[in-house]
N, CA, C and O atoms as a GROMACS GRO file, in nm:
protein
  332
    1UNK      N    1  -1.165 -19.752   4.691
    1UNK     CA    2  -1.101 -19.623   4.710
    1UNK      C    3  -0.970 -19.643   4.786
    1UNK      O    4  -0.965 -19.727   4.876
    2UNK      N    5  -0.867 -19.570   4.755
    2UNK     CA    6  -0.757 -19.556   4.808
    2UNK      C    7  -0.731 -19.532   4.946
    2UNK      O    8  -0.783 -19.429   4.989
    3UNK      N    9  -0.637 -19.626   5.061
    3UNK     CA   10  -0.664 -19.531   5.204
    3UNK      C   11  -0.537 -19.407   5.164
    3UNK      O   12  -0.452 -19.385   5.077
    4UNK      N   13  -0.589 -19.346   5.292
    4UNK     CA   14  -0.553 -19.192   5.326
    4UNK      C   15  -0.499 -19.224   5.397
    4UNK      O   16  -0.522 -19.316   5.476
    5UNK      N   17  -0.363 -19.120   5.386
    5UNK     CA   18  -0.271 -19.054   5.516
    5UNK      C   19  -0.325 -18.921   5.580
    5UNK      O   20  -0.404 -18.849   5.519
    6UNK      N   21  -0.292 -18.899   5.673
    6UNK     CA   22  -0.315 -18.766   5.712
    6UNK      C   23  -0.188 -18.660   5.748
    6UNK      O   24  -0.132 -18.709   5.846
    7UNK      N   25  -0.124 -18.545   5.712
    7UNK     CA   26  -0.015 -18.526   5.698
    7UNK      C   27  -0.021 -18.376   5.742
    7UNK      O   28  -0.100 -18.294   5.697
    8UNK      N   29   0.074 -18.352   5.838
    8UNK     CA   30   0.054 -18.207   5.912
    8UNK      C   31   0.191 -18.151   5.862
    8UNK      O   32   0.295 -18.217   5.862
    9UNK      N   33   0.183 -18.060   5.833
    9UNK     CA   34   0.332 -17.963   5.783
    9UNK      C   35   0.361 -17.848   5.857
    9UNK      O   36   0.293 -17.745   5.860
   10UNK      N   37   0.488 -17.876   5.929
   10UNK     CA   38   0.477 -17.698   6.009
   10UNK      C   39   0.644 -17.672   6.002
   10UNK      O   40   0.727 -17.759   5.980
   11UNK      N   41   0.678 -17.486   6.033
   11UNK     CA   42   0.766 -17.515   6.039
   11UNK      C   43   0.832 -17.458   6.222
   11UNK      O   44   0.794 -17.532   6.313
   12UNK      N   45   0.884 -17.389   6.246
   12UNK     CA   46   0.904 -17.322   6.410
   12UNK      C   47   0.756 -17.286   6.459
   12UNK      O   48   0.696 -17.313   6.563
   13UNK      N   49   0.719 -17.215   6.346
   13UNK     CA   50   0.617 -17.086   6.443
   13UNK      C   51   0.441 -17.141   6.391
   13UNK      O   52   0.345 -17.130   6.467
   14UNK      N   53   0.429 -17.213   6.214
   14UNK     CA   54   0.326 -17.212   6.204
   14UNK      C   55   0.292 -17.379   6.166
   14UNK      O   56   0.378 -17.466   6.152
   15UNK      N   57   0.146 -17.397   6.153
   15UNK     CA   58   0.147 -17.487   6.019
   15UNK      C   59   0.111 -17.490   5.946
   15UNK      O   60  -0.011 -17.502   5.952
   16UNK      N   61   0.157 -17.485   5.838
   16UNK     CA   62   0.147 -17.501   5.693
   16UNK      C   63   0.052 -17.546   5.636
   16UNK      O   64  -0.016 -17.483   5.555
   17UNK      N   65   0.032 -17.684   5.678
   17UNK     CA   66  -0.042 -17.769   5.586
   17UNK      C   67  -0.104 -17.880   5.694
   17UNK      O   68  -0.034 -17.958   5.760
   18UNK      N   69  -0.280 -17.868   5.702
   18UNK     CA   70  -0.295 -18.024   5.780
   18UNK      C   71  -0.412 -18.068   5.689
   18UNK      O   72  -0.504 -17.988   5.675
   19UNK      N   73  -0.415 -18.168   5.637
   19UNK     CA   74  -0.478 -18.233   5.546
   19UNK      C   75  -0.475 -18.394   5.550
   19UNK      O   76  -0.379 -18.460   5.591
   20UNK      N   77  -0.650 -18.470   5.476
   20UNK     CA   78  -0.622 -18.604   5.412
   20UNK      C   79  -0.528 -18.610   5.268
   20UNK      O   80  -0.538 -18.528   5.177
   21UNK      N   81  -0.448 -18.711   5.270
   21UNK     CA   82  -0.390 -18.722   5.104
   21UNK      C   83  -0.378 -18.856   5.081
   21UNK      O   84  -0.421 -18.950   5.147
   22UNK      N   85  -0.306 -18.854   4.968
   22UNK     CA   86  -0.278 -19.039   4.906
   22UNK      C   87  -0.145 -19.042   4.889
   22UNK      O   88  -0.087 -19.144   4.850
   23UNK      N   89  -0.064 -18.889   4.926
   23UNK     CA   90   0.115 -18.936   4.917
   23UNK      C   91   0.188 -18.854   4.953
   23UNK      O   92   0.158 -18.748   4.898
   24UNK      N   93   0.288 -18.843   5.030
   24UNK     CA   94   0.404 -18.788   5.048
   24UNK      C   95   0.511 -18.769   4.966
   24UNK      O   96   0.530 -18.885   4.930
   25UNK      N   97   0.594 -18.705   4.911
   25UNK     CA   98   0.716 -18.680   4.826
   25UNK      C   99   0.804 -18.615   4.862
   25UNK      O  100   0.779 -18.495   4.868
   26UNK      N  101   0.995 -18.675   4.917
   26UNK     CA  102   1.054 -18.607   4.958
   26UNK      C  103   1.190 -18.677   4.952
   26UNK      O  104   1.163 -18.795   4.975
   27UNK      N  105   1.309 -18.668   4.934
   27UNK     CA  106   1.410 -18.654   4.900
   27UNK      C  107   1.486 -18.702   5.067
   27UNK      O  108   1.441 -18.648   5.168
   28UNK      N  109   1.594 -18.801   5.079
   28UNK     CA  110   1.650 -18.789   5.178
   28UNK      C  111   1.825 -18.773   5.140
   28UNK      O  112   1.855 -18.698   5.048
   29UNK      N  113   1.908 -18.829   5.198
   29UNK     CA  114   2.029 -18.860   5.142
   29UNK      C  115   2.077 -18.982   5.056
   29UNK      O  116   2.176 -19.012   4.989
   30UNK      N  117   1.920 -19.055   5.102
   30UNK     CA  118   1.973 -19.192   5.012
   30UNK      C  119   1.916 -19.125   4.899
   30UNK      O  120   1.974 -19.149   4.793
   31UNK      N  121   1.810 -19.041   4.893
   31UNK     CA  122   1.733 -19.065   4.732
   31UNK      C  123   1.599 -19.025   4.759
   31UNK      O  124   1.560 -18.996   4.872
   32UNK      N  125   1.533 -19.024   4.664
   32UNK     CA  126   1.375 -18.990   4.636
   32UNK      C  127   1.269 -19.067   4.758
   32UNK      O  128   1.335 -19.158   4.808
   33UNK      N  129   1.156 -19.061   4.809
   33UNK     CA  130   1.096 -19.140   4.816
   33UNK      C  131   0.976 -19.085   4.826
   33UNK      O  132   0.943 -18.966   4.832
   34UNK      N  133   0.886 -19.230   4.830
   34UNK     CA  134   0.757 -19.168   4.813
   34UNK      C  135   0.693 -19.231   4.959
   34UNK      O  136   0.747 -19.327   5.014
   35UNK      N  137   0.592 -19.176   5.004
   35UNK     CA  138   0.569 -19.242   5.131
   35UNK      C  139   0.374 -19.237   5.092
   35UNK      O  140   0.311 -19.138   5.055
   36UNK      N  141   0.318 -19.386   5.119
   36UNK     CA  142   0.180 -19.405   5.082
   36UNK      C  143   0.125 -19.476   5.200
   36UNK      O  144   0.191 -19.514   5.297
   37UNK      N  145  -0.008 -19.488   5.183
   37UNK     CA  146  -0.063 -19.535   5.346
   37UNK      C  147  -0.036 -19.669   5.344
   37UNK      O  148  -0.036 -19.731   5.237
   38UNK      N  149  -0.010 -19.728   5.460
   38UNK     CA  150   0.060 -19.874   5.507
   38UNK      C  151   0.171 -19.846   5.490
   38UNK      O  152   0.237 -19.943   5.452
   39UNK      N  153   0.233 -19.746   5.502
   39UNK     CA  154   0.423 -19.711   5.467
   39UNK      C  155   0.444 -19.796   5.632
   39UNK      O  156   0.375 -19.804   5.734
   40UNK      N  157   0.571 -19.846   5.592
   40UNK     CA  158   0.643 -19.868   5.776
   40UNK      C  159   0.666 -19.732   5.822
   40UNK      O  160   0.716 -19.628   5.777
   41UNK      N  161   0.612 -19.771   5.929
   41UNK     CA  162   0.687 -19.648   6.041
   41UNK      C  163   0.834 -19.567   5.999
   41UNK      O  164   0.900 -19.616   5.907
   42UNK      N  165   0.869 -19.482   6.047
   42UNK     CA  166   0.998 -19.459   6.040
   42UNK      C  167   0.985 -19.321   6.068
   42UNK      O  168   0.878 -19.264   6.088
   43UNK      N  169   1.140 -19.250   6.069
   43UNK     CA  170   1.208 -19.116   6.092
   43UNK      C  171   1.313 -19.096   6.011
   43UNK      O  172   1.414 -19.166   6.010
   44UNK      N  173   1.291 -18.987   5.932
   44UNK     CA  174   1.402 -18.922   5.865
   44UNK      C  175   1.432 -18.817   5.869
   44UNK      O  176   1.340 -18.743   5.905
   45UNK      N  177   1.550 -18.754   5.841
   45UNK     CA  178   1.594 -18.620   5.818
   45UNK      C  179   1.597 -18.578   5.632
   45UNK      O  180   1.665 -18.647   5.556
   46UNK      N  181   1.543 -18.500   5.599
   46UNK     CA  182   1.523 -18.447   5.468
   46UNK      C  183   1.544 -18.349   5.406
   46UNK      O  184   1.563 -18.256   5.484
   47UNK      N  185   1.553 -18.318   5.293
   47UNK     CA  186   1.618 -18.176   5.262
   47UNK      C  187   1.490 -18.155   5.086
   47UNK      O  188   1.419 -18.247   5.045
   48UNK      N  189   1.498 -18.034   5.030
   48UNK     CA  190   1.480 -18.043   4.894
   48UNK      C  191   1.265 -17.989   4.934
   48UNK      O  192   1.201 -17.933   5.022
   49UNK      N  193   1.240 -18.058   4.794
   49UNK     CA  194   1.117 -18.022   4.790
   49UNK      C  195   1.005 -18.123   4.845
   49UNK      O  196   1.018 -18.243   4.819
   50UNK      N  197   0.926 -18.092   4.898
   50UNK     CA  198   0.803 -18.180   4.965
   50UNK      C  199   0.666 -18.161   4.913
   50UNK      O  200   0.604 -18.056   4.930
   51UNK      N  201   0.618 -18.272   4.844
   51UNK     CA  202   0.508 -18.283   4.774
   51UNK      C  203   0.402 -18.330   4.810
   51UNK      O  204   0.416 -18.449   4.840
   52UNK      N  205   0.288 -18.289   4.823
   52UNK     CA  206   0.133 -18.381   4.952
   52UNK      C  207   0.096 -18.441   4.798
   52UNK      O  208   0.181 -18.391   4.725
   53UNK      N  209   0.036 -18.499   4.742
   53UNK     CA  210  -0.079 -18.557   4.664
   53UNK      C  211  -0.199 -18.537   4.716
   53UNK      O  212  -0.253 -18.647   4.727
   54UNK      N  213  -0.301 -18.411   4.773
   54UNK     CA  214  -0.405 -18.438   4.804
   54UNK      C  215  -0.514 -18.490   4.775
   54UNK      O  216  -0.515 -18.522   4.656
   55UNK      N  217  -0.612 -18.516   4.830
   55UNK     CA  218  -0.736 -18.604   4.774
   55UNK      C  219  -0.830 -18.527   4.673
   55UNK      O  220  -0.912 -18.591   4.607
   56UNK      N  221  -0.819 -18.401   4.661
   56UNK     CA  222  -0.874 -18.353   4.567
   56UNK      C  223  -0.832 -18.359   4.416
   56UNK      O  224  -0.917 -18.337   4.329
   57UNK      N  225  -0.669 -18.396   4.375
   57UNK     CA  226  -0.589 -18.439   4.300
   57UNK      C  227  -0.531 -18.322   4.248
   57UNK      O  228  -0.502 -18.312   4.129
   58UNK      N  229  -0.510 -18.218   4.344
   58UNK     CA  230  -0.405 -18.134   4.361
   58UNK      C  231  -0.319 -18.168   4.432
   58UNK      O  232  -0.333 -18.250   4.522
   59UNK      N  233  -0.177 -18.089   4.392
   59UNK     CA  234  -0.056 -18.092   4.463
   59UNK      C  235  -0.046 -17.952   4.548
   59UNK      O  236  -0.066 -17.842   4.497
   60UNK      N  237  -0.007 -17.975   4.704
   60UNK     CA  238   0.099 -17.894   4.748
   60UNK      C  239   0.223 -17.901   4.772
   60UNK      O  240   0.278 -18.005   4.809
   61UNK      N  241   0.284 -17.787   4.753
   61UNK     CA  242   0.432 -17.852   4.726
   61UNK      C  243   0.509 -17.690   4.802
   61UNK      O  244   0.488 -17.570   4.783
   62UNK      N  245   0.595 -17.760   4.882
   62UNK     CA  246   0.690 -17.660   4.901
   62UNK      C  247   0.858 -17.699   4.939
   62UNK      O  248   0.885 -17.816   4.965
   63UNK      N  249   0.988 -17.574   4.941
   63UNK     CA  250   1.079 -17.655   4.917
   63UNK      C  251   1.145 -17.616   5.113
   63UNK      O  252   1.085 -17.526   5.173
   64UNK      N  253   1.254 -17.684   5.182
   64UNK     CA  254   1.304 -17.651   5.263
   64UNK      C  255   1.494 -17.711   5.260
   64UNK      O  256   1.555 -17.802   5.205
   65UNK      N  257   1.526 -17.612   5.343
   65UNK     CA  258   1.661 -17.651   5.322
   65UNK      C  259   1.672 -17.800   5.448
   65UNK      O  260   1.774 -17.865   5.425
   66UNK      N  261   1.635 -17.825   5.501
   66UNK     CA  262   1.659 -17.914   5.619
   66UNK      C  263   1.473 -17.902   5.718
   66UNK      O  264   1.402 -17.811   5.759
   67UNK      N  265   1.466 -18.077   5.717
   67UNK     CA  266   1.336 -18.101   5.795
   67UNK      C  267   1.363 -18.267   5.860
   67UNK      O  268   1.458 -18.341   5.838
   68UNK      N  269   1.243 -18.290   5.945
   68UNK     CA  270   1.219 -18.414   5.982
   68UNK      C  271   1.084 -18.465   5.946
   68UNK      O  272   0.979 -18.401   5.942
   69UNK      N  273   1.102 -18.576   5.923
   69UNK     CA  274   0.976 -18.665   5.905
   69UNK      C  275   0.932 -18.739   5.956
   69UNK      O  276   1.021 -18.824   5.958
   70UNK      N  277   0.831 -18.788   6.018
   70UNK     CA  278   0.780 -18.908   6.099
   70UNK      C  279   0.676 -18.988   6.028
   70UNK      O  280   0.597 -18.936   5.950
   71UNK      N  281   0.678 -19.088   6.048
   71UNK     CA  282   0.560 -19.160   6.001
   71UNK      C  283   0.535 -19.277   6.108
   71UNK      O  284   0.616 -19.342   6.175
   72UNK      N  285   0.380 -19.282   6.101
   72UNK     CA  286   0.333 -19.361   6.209
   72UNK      C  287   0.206 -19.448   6.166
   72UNK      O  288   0.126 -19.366   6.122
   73UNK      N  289   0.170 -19.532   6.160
   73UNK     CA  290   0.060 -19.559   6.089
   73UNK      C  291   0.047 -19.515   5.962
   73UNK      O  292   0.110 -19.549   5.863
   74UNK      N  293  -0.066 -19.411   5.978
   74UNK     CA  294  -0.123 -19.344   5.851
   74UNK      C  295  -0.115 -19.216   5.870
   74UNK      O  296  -0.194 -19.138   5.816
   75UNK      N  297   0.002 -19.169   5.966
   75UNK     CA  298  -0.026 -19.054   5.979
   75UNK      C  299   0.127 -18.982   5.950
   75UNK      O  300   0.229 -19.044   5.979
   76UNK      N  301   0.132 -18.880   5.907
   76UNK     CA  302   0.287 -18.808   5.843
   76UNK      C  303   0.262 -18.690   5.932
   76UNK      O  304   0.151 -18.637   5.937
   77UNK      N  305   0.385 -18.640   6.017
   77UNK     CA  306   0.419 -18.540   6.062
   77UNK      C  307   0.541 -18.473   6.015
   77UNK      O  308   0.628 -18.558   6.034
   78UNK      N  309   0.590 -18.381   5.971
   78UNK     CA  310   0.665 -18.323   5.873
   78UNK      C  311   0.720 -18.221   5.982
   78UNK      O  312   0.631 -18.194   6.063
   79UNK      N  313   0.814 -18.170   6.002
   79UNK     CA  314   0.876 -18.039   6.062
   79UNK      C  315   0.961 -17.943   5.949
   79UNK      O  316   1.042 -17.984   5.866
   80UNK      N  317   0.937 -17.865   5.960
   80UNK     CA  318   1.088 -17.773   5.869
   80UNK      C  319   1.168 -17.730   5.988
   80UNK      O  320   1.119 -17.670   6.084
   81UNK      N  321   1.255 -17.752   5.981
   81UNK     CA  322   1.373 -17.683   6.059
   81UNK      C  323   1.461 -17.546   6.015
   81UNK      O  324   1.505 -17.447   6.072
   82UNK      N  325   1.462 -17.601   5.879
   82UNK     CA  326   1.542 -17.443   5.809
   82UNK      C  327   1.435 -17.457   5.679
   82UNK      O  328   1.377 -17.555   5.634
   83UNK      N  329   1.435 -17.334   5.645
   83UNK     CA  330   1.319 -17.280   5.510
   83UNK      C  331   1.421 -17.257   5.421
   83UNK      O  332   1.395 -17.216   5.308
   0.00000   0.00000   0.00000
């Protein structure tokens, strides 16, 4: 079986989304990317649409004008800054 990320979505006031999944999807200035468990660490700033892959093998998906991303392990923290 595939490992899991765990990926929290919020934006000022709520959160959105806290869930297990198998992927992240999101757009930076360089380009597309996809973020899967064992991703390196990192921080980005992002824009466009954001896609979970959840483990049920549905998608949630929503779009923002400007966010941040963290990744840490296996774990994705997402901010929206502007909707």
């Amino acid at each position: 079986m595939m490992e899991k990320l765990k990926v929290t979505v919020r934006n000022k006031t709520d959160v959105l989304l806290e869930t297990e999944c198998f992927s992240v999807s999101m757009a930076n200035e360089i380009g597309p990317f996809d973020i899967l468990a064992e991703h390196a660490n990192f921080v980005s700033i992002f824009s466009g649409e954001i896609v979970v892959g959840r483990v049920s093998g549905q998608k949630w998906k929503t779009k923002c004008e400007r966010g941040i991303v963290r990744v840490v392990g296996n774990v994705v923290d997402v901010v929206i800054l502007e909707e």
